[in-house]
N, C-alpha and C positions, 0 to 999 in steps of 0.2 A: 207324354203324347200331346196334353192340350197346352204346352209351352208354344209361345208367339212371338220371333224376334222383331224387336221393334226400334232399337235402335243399333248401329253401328260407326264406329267411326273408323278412318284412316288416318296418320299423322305422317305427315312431306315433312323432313327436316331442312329448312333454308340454312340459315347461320344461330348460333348465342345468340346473338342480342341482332336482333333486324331495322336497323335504323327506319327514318321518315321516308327515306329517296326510295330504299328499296318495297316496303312496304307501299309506297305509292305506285311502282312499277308492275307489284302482284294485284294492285286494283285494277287497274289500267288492265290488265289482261283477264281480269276476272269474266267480263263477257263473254270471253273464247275458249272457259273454263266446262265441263261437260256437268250439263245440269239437265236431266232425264227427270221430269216432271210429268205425275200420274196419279191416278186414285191409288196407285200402290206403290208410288218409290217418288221420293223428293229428296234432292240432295242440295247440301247447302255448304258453304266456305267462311272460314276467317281466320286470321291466326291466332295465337294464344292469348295476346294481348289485344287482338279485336283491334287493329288496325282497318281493318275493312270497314267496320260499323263508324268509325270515327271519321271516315275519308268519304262514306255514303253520307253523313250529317251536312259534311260541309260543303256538299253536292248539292242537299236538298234545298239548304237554307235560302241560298236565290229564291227559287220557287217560291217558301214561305213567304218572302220579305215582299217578295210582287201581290201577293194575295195581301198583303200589307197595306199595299200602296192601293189595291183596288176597292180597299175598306174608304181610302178618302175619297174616293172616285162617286161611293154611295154616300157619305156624308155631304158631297157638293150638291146629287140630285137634290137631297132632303133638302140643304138649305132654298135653293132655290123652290122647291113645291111647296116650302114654308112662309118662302118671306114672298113670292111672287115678282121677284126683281132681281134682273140679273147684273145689275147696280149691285143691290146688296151682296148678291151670291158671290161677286167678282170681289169684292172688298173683302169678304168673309172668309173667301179662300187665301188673298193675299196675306193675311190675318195668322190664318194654320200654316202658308209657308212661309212667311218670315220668320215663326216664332222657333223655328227648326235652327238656321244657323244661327238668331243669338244665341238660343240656349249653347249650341256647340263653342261659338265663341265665348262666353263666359265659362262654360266647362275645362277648353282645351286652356286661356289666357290667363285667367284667376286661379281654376283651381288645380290647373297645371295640369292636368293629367293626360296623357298619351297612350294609355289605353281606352279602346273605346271595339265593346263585342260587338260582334253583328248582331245579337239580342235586344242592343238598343234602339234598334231601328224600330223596334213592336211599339216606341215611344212616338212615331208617327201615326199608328191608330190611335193610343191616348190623346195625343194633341188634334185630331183631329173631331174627336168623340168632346170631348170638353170645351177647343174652341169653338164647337158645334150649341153648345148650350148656353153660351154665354153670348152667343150672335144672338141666338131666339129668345134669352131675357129680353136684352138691349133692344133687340125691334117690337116687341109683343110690350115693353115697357112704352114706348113712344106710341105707337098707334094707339094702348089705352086711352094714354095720357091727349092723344088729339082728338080722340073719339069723344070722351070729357068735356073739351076745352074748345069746342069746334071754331072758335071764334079770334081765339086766341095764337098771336104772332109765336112765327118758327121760336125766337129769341125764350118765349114765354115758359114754351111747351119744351126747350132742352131745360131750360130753368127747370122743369118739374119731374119731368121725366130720367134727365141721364142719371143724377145724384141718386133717385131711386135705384136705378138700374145697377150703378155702379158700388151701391153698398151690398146690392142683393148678390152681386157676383162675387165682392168679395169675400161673402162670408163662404160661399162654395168654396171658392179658391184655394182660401187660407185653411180648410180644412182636406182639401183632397190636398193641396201643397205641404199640408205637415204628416198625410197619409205616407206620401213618399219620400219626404225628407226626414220622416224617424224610421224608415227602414236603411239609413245612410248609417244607423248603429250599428251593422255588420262588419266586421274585416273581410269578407267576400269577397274581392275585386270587381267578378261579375257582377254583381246582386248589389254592389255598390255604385258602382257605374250607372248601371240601370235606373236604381230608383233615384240617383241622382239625377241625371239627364231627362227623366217624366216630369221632376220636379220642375226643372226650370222650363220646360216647355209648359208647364202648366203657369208659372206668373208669367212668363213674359205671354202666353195671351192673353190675360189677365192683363196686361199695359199696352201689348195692341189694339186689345177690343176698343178702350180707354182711346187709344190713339188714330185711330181709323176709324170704327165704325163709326162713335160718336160722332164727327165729325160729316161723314160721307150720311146720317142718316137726317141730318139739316140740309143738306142737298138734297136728298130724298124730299124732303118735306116742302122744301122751295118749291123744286120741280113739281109737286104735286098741289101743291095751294094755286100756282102758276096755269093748273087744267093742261100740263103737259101730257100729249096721248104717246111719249115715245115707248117701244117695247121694251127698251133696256130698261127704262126708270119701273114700268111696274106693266107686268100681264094682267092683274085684276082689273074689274070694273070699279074706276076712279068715283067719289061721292059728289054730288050734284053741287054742295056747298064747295067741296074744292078743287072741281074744273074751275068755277068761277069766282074771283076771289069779290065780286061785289056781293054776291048773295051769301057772304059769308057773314054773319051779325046776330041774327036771331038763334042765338045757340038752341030755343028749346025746340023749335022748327026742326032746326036740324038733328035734332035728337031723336025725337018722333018717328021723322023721314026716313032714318039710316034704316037701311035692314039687318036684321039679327043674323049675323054668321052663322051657320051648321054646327060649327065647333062652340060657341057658345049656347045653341040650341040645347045640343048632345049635353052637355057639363051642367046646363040648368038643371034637365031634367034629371042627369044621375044626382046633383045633389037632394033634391025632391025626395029620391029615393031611400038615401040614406039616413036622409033627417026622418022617415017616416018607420024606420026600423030600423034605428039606431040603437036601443037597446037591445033590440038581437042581435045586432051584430058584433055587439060590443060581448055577448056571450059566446058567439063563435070563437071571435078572434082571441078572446081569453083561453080557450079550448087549442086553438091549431098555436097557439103561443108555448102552452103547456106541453103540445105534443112536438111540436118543432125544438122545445129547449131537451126535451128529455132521449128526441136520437141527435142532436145537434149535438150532447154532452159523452156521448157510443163511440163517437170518431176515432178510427184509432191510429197507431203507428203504425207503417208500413213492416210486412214482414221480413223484409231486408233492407238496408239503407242505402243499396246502390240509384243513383238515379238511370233510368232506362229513355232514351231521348225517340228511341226509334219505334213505332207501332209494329206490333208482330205481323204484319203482313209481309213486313221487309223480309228478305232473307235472311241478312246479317241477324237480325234480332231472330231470327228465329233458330241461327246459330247458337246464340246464346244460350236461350231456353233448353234446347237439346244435348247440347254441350252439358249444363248443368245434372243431368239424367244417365250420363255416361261413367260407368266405373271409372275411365281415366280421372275423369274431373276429380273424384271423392281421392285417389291415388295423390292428385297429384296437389290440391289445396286440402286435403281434412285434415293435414299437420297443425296446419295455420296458417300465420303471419309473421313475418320477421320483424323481430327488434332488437334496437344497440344501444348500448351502453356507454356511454362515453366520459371516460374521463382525458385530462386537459385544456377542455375548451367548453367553455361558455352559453347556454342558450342565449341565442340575441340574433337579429336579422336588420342588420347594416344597408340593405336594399330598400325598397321601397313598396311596400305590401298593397300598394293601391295599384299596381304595376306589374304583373306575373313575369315579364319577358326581362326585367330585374333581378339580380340575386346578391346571399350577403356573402358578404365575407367571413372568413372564419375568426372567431375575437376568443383569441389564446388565456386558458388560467394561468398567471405569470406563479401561482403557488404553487401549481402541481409539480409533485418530486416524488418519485417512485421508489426512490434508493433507498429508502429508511428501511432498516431492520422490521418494525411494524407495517409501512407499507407493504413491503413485500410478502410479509406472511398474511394481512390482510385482502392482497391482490389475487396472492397464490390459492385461497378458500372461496374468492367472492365466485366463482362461476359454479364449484358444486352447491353451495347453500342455496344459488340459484334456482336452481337445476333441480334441487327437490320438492320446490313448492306447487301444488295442482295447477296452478295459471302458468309456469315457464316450461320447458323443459329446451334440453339438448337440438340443435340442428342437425340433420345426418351429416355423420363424418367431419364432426364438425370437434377442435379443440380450442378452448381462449389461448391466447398468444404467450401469458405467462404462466397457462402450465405446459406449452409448447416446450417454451423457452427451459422450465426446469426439468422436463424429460431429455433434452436437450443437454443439460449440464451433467445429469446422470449418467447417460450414454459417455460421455467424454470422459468422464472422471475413471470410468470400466475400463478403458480404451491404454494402449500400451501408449507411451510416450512420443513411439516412430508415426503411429497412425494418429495422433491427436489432432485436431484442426489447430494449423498453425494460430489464428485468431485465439482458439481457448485458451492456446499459452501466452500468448502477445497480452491479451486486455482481460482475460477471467482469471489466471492465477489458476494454475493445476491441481491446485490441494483442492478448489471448488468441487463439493461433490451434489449439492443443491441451492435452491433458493431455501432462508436470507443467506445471501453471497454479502461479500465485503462492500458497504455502500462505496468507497471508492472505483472500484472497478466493475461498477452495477452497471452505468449508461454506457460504455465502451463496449463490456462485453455485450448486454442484450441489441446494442446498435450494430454490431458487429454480425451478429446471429442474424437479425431483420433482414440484412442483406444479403444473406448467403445461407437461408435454408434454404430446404428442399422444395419447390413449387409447386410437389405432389399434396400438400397439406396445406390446404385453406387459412392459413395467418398470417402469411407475408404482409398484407395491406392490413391486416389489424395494428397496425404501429406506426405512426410516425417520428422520425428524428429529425435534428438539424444541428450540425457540428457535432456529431457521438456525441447528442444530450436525447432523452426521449423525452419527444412533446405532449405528444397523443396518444393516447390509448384504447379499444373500443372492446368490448365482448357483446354475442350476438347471444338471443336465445328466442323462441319459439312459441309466440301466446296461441292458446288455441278458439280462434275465432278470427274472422275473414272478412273483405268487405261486405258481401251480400247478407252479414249476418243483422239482425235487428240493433237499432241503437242503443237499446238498454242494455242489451248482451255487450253489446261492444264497450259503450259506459264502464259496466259491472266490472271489466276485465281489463280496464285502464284502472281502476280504482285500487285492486289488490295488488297491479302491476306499482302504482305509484305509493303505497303505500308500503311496501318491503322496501321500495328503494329508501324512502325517507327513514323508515325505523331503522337499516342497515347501516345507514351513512352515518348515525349517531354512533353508531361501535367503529369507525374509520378514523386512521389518522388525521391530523387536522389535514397535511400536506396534500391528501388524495380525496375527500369527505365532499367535493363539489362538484359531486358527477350526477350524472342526469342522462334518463330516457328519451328514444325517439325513435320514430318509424312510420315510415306510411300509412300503415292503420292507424296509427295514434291522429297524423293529421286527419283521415279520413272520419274520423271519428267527431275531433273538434270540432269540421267543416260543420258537419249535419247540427253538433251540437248548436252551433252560433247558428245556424238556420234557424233553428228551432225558438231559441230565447229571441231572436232578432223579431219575431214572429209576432211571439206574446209580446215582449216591447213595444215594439211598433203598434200595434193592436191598443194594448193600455192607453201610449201615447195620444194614438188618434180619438179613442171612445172621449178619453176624459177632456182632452181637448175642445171635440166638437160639442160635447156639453159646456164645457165654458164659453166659447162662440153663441149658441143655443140662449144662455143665458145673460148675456152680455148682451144680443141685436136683439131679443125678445123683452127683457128685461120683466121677465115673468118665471118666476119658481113653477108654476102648475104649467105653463109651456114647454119649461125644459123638460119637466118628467114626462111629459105626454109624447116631446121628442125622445127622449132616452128609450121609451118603451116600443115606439116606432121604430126607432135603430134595432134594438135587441131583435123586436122581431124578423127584421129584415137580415141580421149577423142567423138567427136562432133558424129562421128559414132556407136561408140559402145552403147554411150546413146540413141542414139535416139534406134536405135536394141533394146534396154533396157524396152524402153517405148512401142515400136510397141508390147512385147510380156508381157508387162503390169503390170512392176515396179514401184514399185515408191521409193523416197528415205527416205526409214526405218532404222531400226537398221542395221539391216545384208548388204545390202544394203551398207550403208556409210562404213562400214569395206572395202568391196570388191573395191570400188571407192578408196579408198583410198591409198590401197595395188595395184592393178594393174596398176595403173599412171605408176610406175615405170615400168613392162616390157613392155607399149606401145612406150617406148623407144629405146628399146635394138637396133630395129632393123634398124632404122634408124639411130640412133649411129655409128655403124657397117660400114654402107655403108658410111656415112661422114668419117670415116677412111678411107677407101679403095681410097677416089676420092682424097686426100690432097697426096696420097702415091708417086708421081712422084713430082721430086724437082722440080723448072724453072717454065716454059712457058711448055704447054700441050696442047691440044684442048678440050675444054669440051669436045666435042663428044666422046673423046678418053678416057678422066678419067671417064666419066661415064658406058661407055665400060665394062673398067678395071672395075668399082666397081661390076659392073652387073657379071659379072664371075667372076670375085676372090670372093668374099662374099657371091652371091648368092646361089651355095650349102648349104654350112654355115648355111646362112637363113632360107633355105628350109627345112635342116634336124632340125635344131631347132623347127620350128614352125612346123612342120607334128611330131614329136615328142611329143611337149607341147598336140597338139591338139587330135594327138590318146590317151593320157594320160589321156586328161579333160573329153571325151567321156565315158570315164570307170565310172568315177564319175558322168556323169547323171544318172547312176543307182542307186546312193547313196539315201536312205531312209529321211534322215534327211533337212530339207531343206537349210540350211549351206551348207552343200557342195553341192548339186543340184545347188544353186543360185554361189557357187563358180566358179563351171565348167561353167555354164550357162554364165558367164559375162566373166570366160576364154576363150572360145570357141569363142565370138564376137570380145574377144580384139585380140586376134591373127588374125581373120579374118580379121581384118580390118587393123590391124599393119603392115602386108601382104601388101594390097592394099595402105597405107599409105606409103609405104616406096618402094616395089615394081612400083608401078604408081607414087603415088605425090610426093615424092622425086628425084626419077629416071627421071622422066620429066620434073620438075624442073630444076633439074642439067641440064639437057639435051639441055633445053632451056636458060637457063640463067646462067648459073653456071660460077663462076670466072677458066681464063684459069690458073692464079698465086693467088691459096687462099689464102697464105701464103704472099703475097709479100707487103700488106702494112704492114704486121706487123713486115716482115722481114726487110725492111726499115728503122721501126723506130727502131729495135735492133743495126740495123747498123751504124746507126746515131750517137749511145751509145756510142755505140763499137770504131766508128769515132774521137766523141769529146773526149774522155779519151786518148788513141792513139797520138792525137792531144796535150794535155793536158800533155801525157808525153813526149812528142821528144822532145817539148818547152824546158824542162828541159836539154836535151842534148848537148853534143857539137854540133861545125858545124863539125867536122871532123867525128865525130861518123856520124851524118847523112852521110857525103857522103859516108861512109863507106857502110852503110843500102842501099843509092841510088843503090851503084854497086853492091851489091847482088843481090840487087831487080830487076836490069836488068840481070844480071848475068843468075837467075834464070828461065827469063821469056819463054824460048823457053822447059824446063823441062816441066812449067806449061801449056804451049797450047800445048807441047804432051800428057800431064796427058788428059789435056780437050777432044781432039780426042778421046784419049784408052774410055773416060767418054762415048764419045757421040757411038763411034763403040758398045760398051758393050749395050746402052739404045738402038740403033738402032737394033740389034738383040733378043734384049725383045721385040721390039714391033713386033717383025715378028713373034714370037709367039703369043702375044697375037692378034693380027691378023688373024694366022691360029684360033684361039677359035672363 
């Protein structure tokens, strides 16, 4: 009595097999289909193979790809509320759209490829998220550098300014560019495309920034030294020294004068903060490190390996769901999964796997020969030995072709002579009463049989001949596990699958011993598998990378580990974020892990430039100062940029980009806190005051013994020659060293006043 029906289905048979056309015809009428929706009755459509779900994705995708394009729509305002010039904004943008069709041209010319998903269009938010950061180095690098130098010619201040800006960018570059060029280790087509095509939109703006901005922000600077009031050149209120370019001279005048930005305000005082509880913080963040690596390391596999693109609000996906809950379903998938056996022919794909709409050709074993006495009685057992193992079993109604064929011979042999099939007597020889038959008359007669059994019994297509010789051979059998099943399961069950085969094949003739499995599970199973490794590769690749970047532009051991431990916490937090809102690591999933490594760097990168930027001896407290204001703008406009951008994209329909933004949105957040807190505290705490100085040591060492290595070679006169300049010179050079130190002493009363 308290039974509650809660599902039921109906099944409309259309055709076997319902091709594209028609399937798109039952979408097309899907809306005039009767769907009575209510707090008590929802009904929903799709067919078996979920042709509807597949036809509603590529409906949506428009949609998505617009909410794409409105992500650069909010990266333009940013630039422009950043840099104050719609000079720059115009240049900045030209910048993100040019670097769209090189990459494509170099994609489609070089590297040949002609497929290209509509997935890669998500590669027009990256390119504009990144050429978004590498505008606001390049310009926040220049106005530093003129705010410095107030006195000093355009010529002077790209002298100082670009080179800085354009090493700082590359080290970004080169490290979000190898984030997505080691996930080009997949054989994925999609997934390779993809991170292919991010790739190259990521250096070529990397050599546009190089090629325009640079160039157009010497215009800027003209115009502006010039006391140009035009709106295009800049909205801000212009500095008193460069409306007019005569009162430009007394740099420390002008230093004085300037007023301190808001944003350099903000960034004083937060550093203030942290240098004054910097060892609490430093115990916190040891604390949510510990607690971020310990559910960051929880993550787990998804409970089935199907990817699901559509959000259950849809209908179709909600077909699915409920579908899965119907005795039909359990009826009709709990057998399993079909696989075949094949002998004849070759694993190998003669097509082009960068390319899906490609296919191979079939590459025939020119050994295979079935007629042997051993072959045949090895052919004629291989499908029961099959057939008893817990991982295979029987198809329904289903027999291999060569025990067809010797039930087949049997029947005939029974048979009076009048009623025998003319064929048994022509090419089998009537005395035939089983398989092994006479290898002579083996390909005749079973070529023979091929063609003229009965059609009521499924193995007509299990065989192929050409000129009554048999080429091909296949047996099907039954693994019990399915796509939506877990990937270890599926793993597990390839593994005993592949394993009988290879133990079995060593009791085989030589002539038939090179046969081999396959089946759409099998592939479906590989797919996830190379997600998965592609994942942790790509990952490796990039960590161990961007620590040799790290250490190479720092050139300090105790910086690279302070970056490393910044990274981890930024990897360790965004996962665990990941997990709290109830991921696990699936298909889509390892894409995004993979591809994002790279920008939870940038911003710690950044800020490791900025602290090495003073030559000598420094105070920590002093370089991390500097790094906190000079870069932190930077930073800030970057990441409040990426971040209003990814926002746009949790509106996106498709769960790709949902889950994109979704793990955007965490990695910024925490790349922020990872580089803003654990970096900056770090440094702050322990940071070398000479980063540079063991490595500069041992250059000099070099530099020493060669040096050394040549005077040996010289006279003694020449040396004394070299002594008396050398003194000669020396009081030049501790004037040089003064004018060095008055110059550095008057930057730092700038950066002081910040």
């Amino acid at each position: 009595n308290n039974l509650v029906l809660k599902y039921t289905s109906s099944i409309f048979f259309t055709s076997q097999w319902i091709n594209d056309d028609e399937a798109k015809v039952l979408y097309r009428l899907y809306p005039s289909f009767g769907r009575p929706e209510s707090r008590i009755l929802t009904v929903v459509y799709d067919t078996k193979n979920q042709d509807l779900n597949i036809f509603s994705q590529s409906d949506i995708m428009p949609d998505d790809v617009k909410l794409a394009f409105a992500s650069v729509v909010v990266t333009t305002i940013a630039i422009f509320l950043h840099t104050k010039s719609v000079w720059l904004t115009f240049i900045g943008c030209l910048q993100i759209i040019f670097a769209a069709p090189l990459a494509y041209c170099v994609y489609y010319f070089i590297f040949r490829l002609k497929f290209f998903p509509v997935i890669n269009l998500i590669g027009l938010f990256v390119s504009s998220a990144l050429g978004a950061d590498d505008l606001f180095v390049a310009v926040d690098k220049w106005k530093n550098a003129r705010i410095a130098h107030p006195s000093k010619s355009t010529e002077d201040i790209a002298a100082i300014a670009l080179p800085d800006a354009a090493a700082a960018m590359l080290l970004t570059t080169s490290t979000t560019g190898v984030a997505f060029f080691s996930t080009c280790i997949t054989p994925v087509p999609p997934i390779f495309t993809f991170a292919l095509f991010c790739g190259l939109l990521v250096v070529f703006n990397y050599l546009l920034n190089c090629a325009l901005v640079f160039p157009s922000l010497c215009l800027y600077d003209i115009w502006i030294v010039q006391g140009s009031n035009n709106k295009c050149v800049t909205f801000s209120c212009t500095r008193k020294g460069m409306n007019n370019s005569d009162n430009i001279g007394d740099g420390d005048t002008e230093q004085r004068s300037n007023p301190i930005s808001l944003i350099h305000k903000i960034l004083s005082w937060y550093y203030m903060i942290i240098h004054r509880y910097k060892y609490q913080i430093i115990v916190l963040t040891a604390g949510a490190l510990a607690i971020s690596t310990y559910f960051a390391i929880s993550i787990q596999l998804p409970e089935n390996s199907e990817v699901r693109m559509l959000p259950s609000r849809i209908s179709f996906e909600q077909h699915y769901e409920k579908s899965r809950k119907l005795l039909s379903y359990e009826r009709i998938y709990a057998f399993g999964s079909l696989v075949r056996i094949f002998f004849g022919i070759r694993p190998g794909d003669t097509g082009s796997y960068r390319d899906p709409d490609t296919l191979s050709a079939i590459i025939l074993d020119e050994t295979f020969d079935p007629s042997s006495f051993e072959a045949q009685m090895y052919l004629k057992g291989f499908c029961d030995r099959l057939w008893e193992q817990d991982f295979a079993k029987a198809p329904p109604n289903y027999k291999c072709s060569i025990n067809a064929f010797d039930d087949w011979l049997e029947e005939q042999f029974t048979l009076g002579s009048d009623v025998q099939d003319t064929g048994y007597l022509n090419y089998c020889s009537n005395t035939t009463k089983s398989l092994p038959m006479d290898e002579s008359n083996f390909h005749k007669c079973f070529s023979h049989w091929k063609r003229t059994f009965d059609a009521s019994i499924n193995t007509r297509l299990d065989v192929l001949d050409q000129d009554d010789t048999v080429k091909i051979m296949w047996f099907e059998a039954i693994v019990p596990v399915y796509y939506d099943d877990p990937y270890n399961e599926l793993n597990r069950s390839w593994k005993k699958f592949e394993n009988w085969i290879k133990n079995d094949a060593v009791t085989a003739p030589s002539s038939i011993n090179k046969f081999y499995h396959s089946g759409g599970i099998w592939w479906w199973k590989d797919t996830n598998g190379q997600m998965l490794s592609t994942a942790l590769g790509a990952t490796a690749i990039t960590i161990l990378f961007s620590a040799a970047v790290v250490l190479v532009a720092s050139r300090s051991l105790r910086l690279t580990l302070f970056s490393c431990v910044s990274i981890a916490y930024i990897l360790a937090g965004a996962t665990a974020s990941l997990v709290g809102i109830g991921w696990t690591l699936g298909f889509l999933e390892s894409v995004c892990f993979a591809i994002l490594i790279g920008i939870s760097c940038d911003f710690v990168i950044h800020f490791g430039h900025a602290y090495i930027s003073f030559e000598g001896y420094r105070a920590r407290k002093d370089r991390t100062r500097y790094a906190t204001i000079h870069m932190g703008p930077s930073i800030l406009a970057a990441a409040l940029t990426t971040f209003s951008a990814a926002i746009i994209m949790i509106f996106c329909t498709l769960n790709f980009f949902k889950q994109f933004s979704q793990m955007l949105l965490l990695t910024i957040t925490h790349a922020i806190i990872g580089s803003f807190v654990v970096y900056l505290v770090l440094c702050d705490s322990f940071g070398p005051a000479e980063p540079t100085k063991f490595y500069d040591d041992i250059i000099s060492r070099l530099v020493g013994k060669k040096t050394a290595s040549t005077n040996a070679l010289d006279t003694e006169t020449d040396n004394q020659q070299i002594k008396t300049e050398t003194t000669k010179s020396e009081p030049s050079d501790n004037t040089n060293k003064q004018r060095s130190k008055t110059e550095n002493e008057g930057e730092d009363s700038f950066h002081d006043s910040c």
